[in-house]
C-alpha positions as CSV (number, residue, x, y, z in Angstrom):
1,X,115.9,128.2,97.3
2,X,113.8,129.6,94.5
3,X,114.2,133.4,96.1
4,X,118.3,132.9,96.0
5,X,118.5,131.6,92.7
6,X,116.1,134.3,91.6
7,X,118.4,136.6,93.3
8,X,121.6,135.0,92.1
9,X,120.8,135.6,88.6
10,X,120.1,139.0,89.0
11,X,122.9,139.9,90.5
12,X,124.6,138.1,87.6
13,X,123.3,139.9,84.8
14,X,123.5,143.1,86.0
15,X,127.4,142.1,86.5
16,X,128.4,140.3,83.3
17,X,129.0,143.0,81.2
18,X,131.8,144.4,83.9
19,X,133.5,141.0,84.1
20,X,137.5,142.3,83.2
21,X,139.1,141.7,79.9
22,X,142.0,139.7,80.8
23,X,145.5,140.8,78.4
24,X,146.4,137.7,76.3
25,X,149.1,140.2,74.4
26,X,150.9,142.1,76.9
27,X,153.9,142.9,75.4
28,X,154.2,146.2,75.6
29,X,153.9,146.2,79.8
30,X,157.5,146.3,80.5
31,X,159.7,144.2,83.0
32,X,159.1,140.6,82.8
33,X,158.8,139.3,86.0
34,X,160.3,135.8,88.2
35,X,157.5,134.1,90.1
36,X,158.4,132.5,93.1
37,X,156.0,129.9,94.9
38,X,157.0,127.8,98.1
39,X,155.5,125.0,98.3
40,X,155.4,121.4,100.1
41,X,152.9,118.8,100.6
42,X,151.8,118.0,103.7
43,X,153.2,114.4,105.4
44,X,150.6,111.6,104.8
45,X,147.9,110.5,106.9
46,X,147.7,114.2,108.7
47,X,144.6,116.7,108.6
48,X,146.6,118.9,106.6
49,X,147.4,116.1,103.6
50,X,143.9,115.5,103.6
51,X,143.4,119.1,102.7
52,X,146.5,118.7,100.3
53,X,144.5,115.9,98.3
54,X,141.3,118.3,97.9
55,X,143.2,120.5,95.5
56,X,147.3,119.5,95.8
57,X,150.2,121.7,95.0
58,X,150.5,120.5,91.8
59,X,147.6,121.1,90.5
60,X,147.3,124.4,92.0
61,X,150.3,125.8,90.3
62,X,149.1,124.5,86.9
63,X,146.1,127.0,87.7
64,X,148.8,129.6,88.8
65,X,151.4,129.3,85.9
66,X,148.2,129.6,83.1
67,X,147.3,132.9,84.9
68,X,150.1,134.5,85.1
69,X,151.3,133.8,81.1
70,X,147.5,134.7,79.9
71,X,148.4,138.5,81.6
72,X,152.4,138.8,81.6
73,X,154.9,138.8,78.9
74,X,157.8,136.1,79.1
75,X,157.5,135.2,82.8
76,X,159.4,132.8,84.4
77,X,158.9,130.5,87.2
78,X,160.6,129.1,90.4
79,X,160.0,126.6,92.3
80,X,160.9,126.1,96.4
81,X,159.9,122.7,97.4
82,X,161.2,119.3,99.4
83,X,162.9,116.4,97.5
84,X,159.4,114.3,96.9
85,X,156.3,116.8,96.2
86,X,155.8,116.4,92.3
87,X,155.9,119.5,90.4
88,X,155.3,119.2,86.6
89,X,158.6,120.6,85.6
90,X,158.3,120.7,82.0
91,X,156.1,123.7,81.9
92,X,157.3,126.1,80.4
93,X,159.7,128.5,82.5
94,X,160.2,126.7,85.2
95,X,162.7,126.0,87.6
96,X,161.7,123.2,90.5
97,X,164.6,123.6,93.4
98,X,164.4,121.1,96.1
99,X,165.9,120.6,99.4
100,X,164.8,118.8,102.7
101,X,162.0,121.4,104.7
102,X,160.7,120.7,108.0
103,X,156.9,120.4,108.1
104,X,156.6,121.8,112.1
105,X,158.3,125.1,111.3
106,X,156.6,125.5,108.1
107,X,156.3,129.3,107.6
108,X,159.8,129.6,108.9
109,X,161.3,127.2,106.2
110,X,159.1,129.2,104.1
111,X,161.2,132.9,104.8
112,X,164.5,130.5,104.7
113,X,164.3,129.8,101.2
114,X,163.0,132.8,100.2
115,X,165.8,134.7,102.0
116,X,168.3,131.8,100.4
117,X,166.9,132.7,97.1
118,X,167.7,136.0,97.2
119,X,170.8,135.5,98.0
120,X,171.7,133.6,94.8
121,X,169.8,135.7,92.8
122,X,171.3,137.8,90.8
123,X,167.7,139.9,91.2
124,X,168.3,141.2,87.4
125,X,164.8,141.7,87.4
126,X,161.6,142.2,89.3
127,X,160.3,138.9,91.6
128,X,157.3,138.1,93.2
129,X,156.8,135.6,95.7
130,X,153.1,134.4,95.4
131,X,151.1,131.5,97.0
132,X,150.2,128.7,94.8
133,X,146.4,129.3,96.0
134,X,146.4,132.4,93.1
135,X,145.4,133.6,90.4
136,X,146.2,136.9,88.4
137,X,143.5,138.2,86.4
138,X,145.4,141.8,85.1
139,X,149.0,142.4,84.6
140,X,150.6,143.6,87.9
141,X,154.4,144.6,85.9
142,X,153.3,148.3,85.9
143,X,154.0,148.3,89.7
144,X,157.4,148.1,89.7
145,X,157.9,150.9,87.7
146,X,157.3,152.8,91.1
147,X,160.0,153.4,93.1
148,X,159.8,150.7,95.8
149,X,162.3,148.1,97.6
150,X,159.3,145.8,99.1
151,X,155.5,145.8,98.3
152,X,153.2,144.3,101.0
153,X,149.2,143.9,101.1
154,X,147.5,145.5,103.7
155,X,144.0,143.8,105.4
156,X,141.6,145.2,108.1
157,X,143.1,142.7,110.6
158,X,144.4,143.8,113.7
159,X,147.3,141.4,114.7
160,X,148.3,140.5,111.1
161,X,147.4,143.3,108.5
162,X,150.0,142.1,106.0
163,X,149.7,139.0,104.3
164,X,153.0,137.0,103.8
165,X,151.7,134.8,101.0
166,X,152.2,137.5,98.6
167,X,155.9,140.1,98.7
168,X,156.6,142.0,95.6
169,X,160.6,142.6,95.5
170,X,161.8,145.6,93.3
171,X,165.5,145.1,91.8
172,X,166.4,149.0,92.4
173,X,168.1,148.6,95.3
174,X,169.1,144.6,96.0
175,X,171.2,144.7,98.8
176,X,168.4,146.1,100.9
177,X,166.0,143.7,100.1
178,X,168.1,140.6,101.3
179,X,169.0,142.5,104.2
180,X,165.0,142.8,104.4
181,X,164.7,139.1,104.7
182,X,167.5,138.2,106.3
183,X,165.9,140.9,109.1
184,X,162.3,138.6,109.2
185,X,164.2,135.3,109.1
186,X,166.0,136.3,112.3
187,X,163.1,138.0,114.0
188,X,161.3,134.6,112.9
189,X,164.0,132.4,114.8
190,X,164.3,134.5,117.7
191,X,160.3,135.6,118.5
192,X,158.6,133.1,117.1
193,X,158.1,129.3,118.5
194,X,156.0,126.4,118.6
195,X,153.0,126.9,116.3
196,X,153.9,130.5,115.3
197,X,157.0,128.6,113.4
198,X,154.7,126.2,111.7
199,X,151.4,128.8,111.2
200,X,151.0,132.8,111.0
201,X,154.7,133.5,112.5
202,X,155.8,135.0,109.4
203,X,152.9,137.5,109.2
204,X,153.2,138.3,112.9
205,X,157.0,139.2,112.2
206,X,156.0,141.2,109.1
207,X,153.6,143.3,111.3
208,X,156.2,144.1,114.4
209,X,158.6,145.0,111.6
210,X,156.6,147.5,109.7
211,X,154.8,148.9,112.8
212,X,150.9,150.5,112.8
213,X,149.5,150.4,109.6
214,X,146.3,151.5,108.5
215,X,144.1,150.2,105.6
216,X,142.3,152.9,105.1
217,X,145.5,155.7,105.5
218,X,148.6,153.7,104.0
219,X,147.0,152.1,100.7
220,X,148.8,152.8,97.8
221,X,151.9,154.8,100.0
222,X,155.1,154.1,100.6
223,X,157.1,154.3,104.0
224,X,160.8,154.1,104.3
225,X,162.0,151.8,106.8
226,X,165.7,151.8,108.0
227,X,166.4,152.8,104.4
228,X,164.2,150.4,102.6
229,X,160.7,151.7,100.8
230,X,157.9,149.7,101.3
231,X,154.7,150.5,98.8
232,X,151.5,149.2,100.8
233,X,149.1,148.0,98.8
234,X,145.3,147.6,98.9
235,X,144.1,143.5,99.4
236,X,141.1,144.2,98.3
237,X,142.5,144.6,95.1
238,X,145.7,142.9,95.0
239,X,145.3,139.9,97.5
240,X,141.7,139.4,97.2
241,X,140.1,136.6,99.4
242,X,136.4,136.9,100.4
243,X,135.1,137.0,103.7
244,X,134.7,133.4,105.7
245,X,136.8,131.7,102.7
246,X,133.9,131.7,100.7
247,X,133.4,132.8,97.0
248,X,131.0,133.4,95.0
249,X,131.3,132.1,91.2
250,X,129.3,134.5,89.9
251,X,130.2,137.2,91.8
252,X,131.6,140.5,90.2
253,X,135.4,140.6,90.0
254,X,136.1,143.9,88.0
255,X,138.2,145.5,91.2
256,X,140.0,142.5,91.4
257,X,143.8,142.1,90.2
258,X,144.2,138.9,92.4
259,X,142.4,135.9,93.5
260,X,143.9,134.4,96.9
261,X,142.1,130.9,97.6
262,X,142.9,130.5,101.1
263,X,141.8,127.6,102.9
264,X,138.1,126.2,101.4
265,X,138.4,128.7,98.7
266,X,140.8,126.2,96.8
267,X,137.5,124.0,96.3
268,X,136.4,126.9,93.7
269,X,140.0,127.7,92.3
270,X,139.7,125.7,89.0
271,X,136.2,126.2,87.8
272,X,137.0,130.3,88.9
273,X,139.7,129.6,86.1
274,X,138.1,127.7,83.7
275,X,134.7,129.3,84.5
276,X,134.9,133.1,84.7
277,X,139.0,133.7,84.4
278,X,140.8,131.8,81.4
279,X,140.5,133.8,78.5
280,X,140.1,131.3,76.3
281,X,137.4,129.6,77.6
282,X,134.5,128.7,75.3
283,X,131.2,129.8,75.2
284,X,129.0,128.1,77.7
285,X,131.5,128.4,80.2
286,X,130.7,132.5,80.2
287,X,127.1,132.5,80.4
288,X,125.8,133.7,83.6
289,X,123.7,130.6,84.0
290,X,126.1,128.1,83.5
291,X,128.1,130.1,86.5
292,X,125.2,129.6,88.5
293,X,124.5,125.9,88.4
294,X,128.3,125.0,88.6
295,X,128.1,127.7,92.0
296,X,125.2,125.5,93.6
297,X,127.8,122.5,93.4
298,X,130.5,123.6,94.3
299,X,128.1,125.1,97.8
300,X,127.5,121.4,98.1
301,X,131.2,120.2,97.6
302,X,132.0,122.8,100.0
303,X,129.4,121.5,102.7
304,X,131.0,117.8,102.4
305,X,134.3,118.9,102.8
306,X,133.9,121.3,105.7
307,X,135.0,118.4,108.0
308,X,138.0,118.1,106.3
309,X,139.1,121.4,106.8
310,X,138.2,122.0,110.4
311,X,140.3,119.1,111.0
312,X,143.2,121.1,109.9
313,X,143.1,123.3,113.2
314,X,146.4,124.6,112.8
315,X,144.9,127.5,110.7
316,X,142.0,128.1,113.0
C-alpha cells in the first residue's frame, strides 16, 4: 500500500500543472447548442434500480447540466423521460418531456424519442444527444462549424465501435438527419429482439449502418453515407471512459473533452466534478493530496458495491 500511494503521488505531481483550464466565459465560441438526455429509472426492486439508487438520474444530470453551462454559452436542455422519474425542472434551460417508455426495449424507446424529437424540432440550431453519465470539461461548439450531418465516436471494439450514448446532429442539412434516425429506428425494430431491444441494439444498428470503421484510419474524417456526412470522431478524446469502468481521480485528464461514467464509473462522477472538474471549486479540493485520499475511498466504495453491479447482468 505504501509503494502505490508513493507511486500515486508521483504520478500526481508530475500531472497537476496539465490539469485543463475549463472556459467559464465562452461567449465568443459560436452556436449555442440543445442538449438532449434520455433518461428513465429503472422499475423498483430490480438489479438495475439498485444501480439507479447508487447515483440516480437526477442527480446525474445536475452533474451534467453544471458542466455543460461552466464550458458553453446559453445552452439549453431537453429532457426524454417516463411520466414518474423526477427531474428537477426548474434548472435553468430545461425542458422535462414525458411519455410512457417500456423498460424491456429500453434502447429502442431510447432511438424512438430521439427520432420523435427530431421530428418536432425545428433543429434551428445544433443538438447533441448525450448520456446523463457525462461530463464536458472543454467546449465542444467549434465542431459544428465543420461540415457534417451526424458525428459519431469511434472505440477499438470490434462488434460495436460506435457508441450510441453520445450523436452530435448538425442543422445544415435537417431532413437528412431525421431520415438518419428514422433509418436506425427501423433497422432497430426489424433486426433487433429480445435483449438487443433492451441492451447494446442501438449500437449494433449504428455499426451495420455505417459499415467497417477503423479507429486508427477514420478519426477525425468524414464519410458520406447515402447522402448524409458523418464526422467520426476519436473516444479517446470525446467519449472518454477508462478501461474496466475504472477511474482514476487523480489521473491526468488534459486529452480529455469528455468524461463518460459508464457503469461503476458513476460511483466517481460527483467528486470528478467537485474534485478535479468544477471550476469553481475551492482550494483544498485541487491539491493533489486531497485527490488522493478521496481516490482511496472511493476504491473502497467501489469494492462494496461491485455486487450490485454484477447483479445488473444485462450489461455484462
Amino acid at each position: 500500500m505504501h509503494d502505490r500511494i508513493v507511486s500515486a503521488l508521483t504520478t500526481m505531481l508530475s500531472s497537476s500543472s496539465t490539469v485543463p483550464t475549463v472556459c467559464v466565459n465562452a461567449k465568443s465560441m459560436g452556436a449555442t447548442l440543445k442538449c438532449v438526455c434520455f433518461c428513465s429509472a429503472p422499475p423498483s426492486d430490480t438489479p438495475a434500480h439498485r444501480v439507479w439508487n447508487i447515483l440516480d438520474g437526477d442527480a446525474q444530470f445536475r452533474l451534467f447540466h453544471a458542466s455543460v453551462t461552466a464550458v458553453e454559452p446559453n445552452p439549453s436542455f431537453v429532457i426524454l423521460t417516463d411520466e414518474f422519474t423526477p427531474f428537477d425542472s426548474t434548472l435553468p434551460m430545461v425542458d422535462v418531456q414525458r411519455s410512457s417508455i417500456n423498460h424491456g426495449e429500453i434502447m429502442l424507446e431510447r432511438t424512438r424519442r430521439q427520432s420523435a424529437f427530431l421530428n418536432g424540432d425545428p433543429l434551428d440550431k445544433p443538438v447533441v444527444f448525450f448520456d446523463t453519465d457525462m461530463l464536458l470539461l472543454k467546449p465542444i461548439s467549434p465542431l459544428f462549424e465543420r461540415d457534417f450531418d451526424v458525428a459519431l465516436t469511434l472505440r477499438p471494439s470490434g462488434r460495436m465501435p460506435v457508441n450510441g450514448g453520445l450523436i452530435f446532429i448538425n442543422n445544415h442539412r435537417p431532413g437528412l438527419v431525421r431520415l438518419f434516425f428514422q433509418s436506425l429506428k427501423d433497422h432497430m425494430e426489424s433486426e433487433a429482439q429480445g435483449q438487443k431491444r433492451e441492451w447494446y441494439g442501438d449500437q449494433l444498428a449504428l455499426a451495420d449502418i455505417v459499415g467497417e470503421v477503423n479507429v486508427t484510419r477514420d478519426r477525425d474524417t468524414i464519410r458520406e453515407i447515402n447522402g448524409l456526412r458523418i464526422l467520426f470522431l476519436d473516444a479517446a478524446r470525446y467519449n472518454y471512459s477508462p478501461n474496466r469502468d475504472h477511474p482514476v481521480l487523480w489521473s491526468n485528464l488534459s486529452g480529455i473533452s469528455l468524461y463518460h461514467f459508464k457503469s461503476r464509473c458513476r460511483i466517481y462522477m460527483s467528486d470528478f466534478w467537485t474534485k478535479r472538474i468544477n471550476p469553481r471549486r475551492g482550494f483544498l479540493d485541487r491539491l493533489p493530496l486531497t485527490w488522493l485520499f478521496k481516490g482511496l475511498w472511493l476504491e473502497w466504495k467501489r469494492k462494496k458495491t461491485k455486487q450490485v453491479f454484477f447483479g445488473d447482468t444485462r450489461r455484462l
